[in-house]
C-alpha positions in Angstrom: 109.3 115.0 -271.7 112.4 116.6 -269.8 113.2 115.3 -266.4 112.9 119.2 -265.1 109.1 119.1 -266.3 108.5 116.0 -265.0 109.2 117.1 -261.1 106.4 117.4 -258.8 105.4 120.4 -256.6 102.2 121.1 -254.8 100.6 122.1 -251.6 99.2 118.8 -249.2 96.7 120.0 -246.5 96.0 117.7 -243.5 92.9 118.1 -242.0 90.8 116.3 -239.3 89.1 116.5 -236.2 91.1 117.3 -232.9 93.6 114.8 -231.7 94.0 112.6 -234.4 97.6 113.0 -234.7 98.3 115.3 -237.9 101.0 116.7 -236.1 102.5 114.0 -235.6 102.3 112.5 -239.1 103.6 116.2 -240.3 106.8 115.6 -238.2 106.7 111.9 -239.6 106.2 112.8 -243.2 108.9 115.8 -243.2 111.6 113.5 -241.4 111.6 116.4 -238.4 109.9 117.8 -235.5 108.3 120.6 -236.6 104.5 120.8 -235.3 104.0 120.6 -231.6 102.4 117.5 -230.4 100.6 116.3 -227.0 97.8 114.1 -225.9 95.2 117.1 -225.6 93.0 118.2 -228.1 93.6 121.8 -229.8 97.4 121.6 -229.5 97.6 122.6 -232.7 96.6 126.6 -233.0 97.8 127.9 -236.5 98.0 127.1 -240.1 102.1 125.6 -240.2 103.6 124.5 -243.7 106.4 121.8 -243.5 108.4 120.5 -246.7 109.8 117.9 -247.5 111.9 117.6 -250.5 112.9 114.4 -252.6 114.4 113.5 -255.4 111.0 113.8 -257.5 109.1 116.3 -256.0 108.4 119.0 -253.7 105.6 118.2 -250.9 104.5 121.4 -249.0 102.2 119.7 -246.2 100.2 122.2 -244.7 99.3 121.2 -241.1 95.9 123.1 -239.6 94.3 122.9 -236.2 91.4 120.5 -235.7 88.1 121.1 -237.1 85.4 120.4 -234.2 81.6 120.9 -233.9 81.6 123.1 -230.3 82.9 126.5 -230.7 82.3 128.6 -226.9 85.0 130.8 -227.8 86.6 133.1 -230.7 89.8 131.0 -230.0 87.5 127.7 -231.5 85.3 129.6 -234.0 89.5 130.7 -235.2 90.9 127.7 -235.6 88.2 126.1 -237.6 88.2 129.1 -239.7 92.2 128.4 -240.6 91.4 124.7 -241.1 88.7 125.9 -243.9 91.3 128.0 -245.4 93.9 126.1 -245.6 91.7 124.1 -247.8 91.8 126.6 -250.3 93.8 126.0 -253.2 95.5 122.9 -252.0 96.7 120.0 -255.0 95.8 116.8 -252.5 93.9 116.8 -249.2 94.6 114.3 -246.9 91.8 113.4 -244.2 93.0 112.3 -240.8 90.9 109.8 -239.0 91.7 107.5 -235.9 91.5 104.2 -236.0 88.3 102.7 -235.4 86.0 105.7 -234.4 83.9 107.9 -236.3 82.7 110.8 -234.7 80.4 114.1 -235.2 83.8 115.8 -235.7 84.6 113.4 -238.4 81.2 114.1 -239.7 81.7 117.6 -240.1 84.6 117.6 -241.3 83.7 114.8 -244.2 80.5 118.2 -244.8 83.4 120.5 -245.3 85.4 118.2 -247.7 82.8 117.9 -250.0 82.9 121.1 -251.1 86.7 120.6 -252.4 87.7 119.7 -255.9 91.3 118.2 -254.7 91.4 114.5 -254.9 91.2 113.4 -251.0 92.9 110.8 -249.2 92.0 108.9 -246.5 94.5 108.5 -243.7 93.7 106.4 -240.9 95.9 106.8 -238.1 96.8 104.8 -235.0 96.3 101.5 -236.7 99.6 100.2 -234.1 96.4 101.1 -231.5 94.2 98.5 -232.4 93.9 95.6 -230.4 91.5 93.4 -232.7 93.2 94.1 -236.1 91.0 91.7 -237.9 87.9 94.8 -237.5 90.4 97.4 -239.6 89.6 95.7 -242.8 85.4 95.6 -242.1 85.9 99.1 -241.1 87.9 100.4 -244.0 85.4 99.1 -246.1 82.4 101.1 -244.3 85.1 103.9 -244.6 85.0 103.5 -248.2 81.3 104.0 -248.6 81.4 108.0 -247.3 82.9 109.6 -250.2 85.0 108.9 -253.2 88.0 108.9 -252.0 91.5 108.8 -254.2 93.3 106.4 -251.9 92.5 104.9 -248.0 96.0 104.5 -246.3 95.8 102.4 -243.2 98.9 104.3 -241.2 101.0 104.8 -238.0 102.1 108.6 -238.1 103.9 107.4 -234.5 105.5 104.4 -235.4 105.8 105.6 -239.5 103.6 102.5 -240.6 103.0 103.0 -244.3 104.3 106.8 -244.2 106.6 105.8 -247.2 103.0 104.2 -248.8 101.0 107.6 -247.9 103.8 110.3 -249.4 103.9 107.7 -252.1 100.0 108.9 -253.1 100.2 111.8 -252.1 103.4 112.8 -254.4 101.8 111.1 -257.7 98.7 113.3 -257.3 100.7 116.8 -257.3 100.9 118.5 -260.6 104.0 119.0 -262.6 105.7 122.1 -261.2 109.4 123.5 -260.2 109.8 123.8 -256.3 108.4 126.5 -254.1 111.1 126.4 -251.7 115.0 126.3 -251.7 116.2 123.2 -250.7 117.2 123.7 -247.3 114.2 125.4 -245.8 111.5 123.4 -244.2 108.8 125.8 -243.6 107.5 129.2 -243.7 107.7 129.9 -240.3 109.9 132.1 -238.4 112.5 130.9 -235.8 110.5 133.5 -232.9 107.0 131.9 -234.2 109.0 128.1 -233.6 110.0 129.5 -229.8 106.3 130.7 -229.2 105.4 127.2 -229.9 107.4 125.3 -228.3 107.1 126.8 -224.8 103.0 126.8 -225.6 103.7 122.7 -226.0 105.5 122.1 -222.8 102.6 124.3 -221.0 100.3 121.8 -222.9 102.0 118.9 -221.6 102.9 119.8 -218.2 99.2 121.6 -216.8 95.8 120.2 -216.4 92.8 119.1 -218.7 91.8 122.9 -218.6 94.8 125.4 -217.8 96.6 124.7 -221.2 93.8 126.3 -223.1 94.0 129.6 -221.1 97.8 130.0 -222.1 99.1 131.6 -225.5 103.3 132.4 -225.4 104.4 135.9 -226.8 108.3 136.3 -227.4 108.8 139.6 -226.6 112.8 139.2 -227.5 114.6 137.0 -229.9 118.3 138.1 -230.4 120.5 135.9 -232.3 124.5 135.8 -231.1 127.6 133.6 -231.8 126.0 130.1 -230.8 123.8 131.7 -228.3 120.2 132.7 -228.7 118.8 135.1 -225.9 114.7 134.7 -225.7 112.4 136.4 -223.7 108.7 135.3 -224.0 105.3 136.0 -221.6 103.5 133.5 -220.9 99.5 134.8 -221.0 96.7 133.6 -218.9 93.3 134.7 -218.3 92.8 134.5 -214.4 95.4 135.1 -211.7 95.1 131.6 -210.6 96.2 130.8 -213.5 98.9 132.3 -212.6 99.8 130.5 -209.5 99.1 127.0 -211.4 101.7 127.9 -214.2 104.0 129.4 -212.0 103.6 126.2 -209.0 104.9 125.8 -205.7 108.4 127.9 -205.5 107.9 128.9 -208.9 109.0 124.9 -209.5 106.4 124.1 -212.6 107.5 126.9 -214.6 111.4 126.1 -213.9 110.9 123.0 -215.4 108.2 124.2 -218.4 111.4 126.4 -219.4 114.1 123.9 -219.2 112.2 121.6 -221.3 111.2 124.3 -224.2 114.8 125.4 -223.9 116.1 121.9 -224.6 114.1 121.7 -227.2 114.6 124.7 -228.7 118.5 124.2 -228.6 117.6 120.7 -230.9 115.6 122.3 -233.0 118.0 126.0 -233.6 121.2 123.6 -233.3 122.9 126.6 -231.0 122.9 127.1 -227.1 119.7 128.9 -225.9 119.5 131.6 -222.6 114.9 131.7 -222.2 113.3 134.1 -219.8 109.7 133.6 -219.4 107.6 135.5 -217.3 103.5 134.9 -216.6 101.0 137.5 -217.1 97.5 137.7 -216.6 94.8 139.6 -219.7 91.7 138.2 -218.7 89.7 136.8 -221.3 92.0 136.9 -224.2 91.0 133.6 -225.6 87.2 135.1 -226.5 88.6 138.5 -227.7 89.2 138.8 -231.5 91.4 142.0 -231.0 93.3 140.4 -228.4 93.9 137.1 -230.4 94.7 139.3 -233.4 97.3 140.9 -231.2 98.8 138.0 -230.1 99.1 136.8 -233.6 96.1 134.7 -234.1 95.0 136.1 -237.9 
C-alpha cells in the first residue's frame, strides 16, 4: 500500500447539549481560536468546520450548536435542526458530555445518535472540574452502559488533557482519502462571517443572562486595504431597551464590546482593524424564520 493511499481524510462532528464546551475543544483540537466561546449556553449559533491537518491525515471537525429539549423560539427549533444535519454524512461523531452530569439534554441527544451509523465517541469534558476524581472512573463505567460506543475519552478541551489521546481516535477511524482542503486553510468560513462572530461573542460575554440572546451582528461592510481592514456591522436587538443595555451609560458598554471584538479580530486577520458598530432594533427577529433567514441563519 502507497503512503498517498494510506492518508486519512474525513469529516468529525461534535455534538452535545449546550455548554459543554465543544467550542472550546474545536479551538483545542485545531491548535487555534476559531469557534466563539463563553460561559452561556447557545453561544454557538451555526454549523462551523475547522481543520486541522497533520502529517497523516486530514480532520475536518465540524462544530454545531447545542442540541436542547426546550425550543420557545424558531432561533432554538434552528439550531437543533443544524446539529441534526451536521450529522449527516459524517466518518466519526464525537459526543460531548460534562463531567459528572447527565442530563435530559444528554438524553436527547444520546435518542438522536442512535440513529447514526458513524462509530461514536465519547468525550467527557471538564474532567480538570472535578473535585472527587476517584467518582470519574464509577461514572465512566455507567457511561459505558448507554450505547456502544467506539472509544470513552476522559478530556480537558480547556487545559488540552488527553486532546492528543482524543485526535488520536478520532484520526484512526477516518477512511482512507486525499485531503479536502489546501493546506493552509482552516475552515470554510468567510473572513465577514468570522467578524459577525466575533462581535456576537463579546455581546455574549459582556450583557446579562437574557440580552445576549436578543442580539445577532450583521456586517454590512467588510473592505480589505494594505494592513487595514475597515468593518461596519449592526448590532440587532429586538426591543428598544435593548438598545439602551447594549449601548450603556454614555454609550460606554458598546465602546468597550467593540474594542474587544476589534482586538480580537486583529489576532485572528493578523492586520490592523478600523470597526463601526451601530445598534438597531427589529423586533422579534429571533422567532421569525424570514428574518433569521435574512440574517443568515439557513
Amino acid at each position: 500500500m502507497s503512503e498517498e493511499t494510506e492518508f486519512r481524510c474525513g469529516l468529525v462532528a461534535l455534538v452535545g447539549r449546550p455548554n459543554v464546551g465543544k467550542s472550546t475543544l474545536l479551538n483545542r483540537l485545531i491548535g487555534q481560536k476559531l469557534a466563539i466561546v463563553s460561559r452561556k449556553p447557545q453561544t454557538t449559533r451555526h454549523k462551523i468546520l475547522g481543520i486541522h491537518h497533520r502529517d497523516d491525515a486530514q480532520i475536518v471537525y465540524v462544530d454545531t450548536p447545542g442540541i436542547h429539549a426546550k425550543t420557545p423560539r424558531q432561533m432554538n427549533r434552528y439550531l437543533n435542526r443544524a446539529a441534526q444535519e451536521a450529522l449527516e454524512d459524517v466518518d466519526v461523531v464525537v459526543f460531548v458530555v460534562e463531567g459528572l452530569r447527565w442530563s435530559e439534554d444528554d438524553e436527547l441527544v444520546l435518542s438522536k445518535l442512535r440513529q447514526v451509523k458513524a462509530p461514536i465517541i465519547l468525550a467527557v469534558n471538564k474532567v480538570d472540574e472535578l473535585t472527587d476524581k476517584e467518582k470519574l472512573l464509577p461514572h465512566l463505567q455507567t457511561l459505558a452502559q448507554k450505547a456502544d460506543f467506539a472509544a470513552i475519552v476522559p478530556i480537558s478541551a480547556r487545559k488540552g488533557t488527553n486532546a492528543d489521546a482524543l485526535e488520536a481516535e478520532i484520526a484512526q477511524r477516518l477512511p482512507q482519502s486525499p485531503p479536502m482542503f489546501p493546506e493552509d486553510q482552516f475552515t470554510d468560513r468567510s473572513a465577514r462571517f468570522l467578524a459577525a462572530e466575533l462581535v456576537r461573542e463579546q455581546l455574549m460575554r459582556a450583557l446579562g443572562a437574557e440580552v445576549p440572546y436578543a442580539t445577532t451582528v450583521e456586517i454590512e461592510q467588510f473592505e480589505e486595504t494594505d494592513g487595514l481592514d475597515r468593518i461596519a456591522a449592526v448590532i440587532w436587538v429586538e426591543r428598544p431597551g435593548q438598545k439602551a443595555i447594549v449601548i450603556g451609560r454614555q454609550g460606554q458598554l458598546l465602546k468597550r464590546i467593540g474594542q474587544a471584538a476589534r482586538l480580537e479580530m486583529e489576532k485572528m486577520f493578523g492586520c490592523r482593524v478600523y470597526l463601526q458598530l451601530w445598534v438597531k432594533v427589529r423586533e422579534g427577529w429571533s422567532d421569525d424564520e424570514k428574518a433569521l433567514r435574512s440574517l443568515g441563519y439557513e
